[in-house]
C-alpha positions, 0 to 999 in steps of 0.5 A: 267074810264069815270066817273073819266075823267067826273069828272074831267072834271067838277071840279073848279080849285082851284086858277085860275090868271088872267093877262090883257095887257093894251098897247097890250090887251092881256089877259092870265090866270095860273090856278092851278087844284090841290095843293094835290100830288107834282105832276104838268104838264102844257103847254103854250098857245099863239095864238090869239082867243084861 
């Protein structure tokens, strides 16, 4: 099992969207691992430094 997590772990995504305020600087990301299954999860981030 620690071999597939390690594995997983160390793969590219495959589409990875990048997004820059330019009145804020903010800077944001949508990276999508995987278009193989249907299957999708995710979260939200938002703090600065992250």
């Amino acid at each position: 099992m620690q071999d597939l997590l390690q594995k997983f772990e160390n793969k590219r995504p495959e589409i990875v969207f990048e997004w820059k305020d330019p009145e804020t600087e903010a800077v944001g990301w949508v990276v999508i691992n995987s278009l193989r299954g249907g299957a999708a999860g995710g979260g939200t981030r938002m703090r600065l430094g992250l």
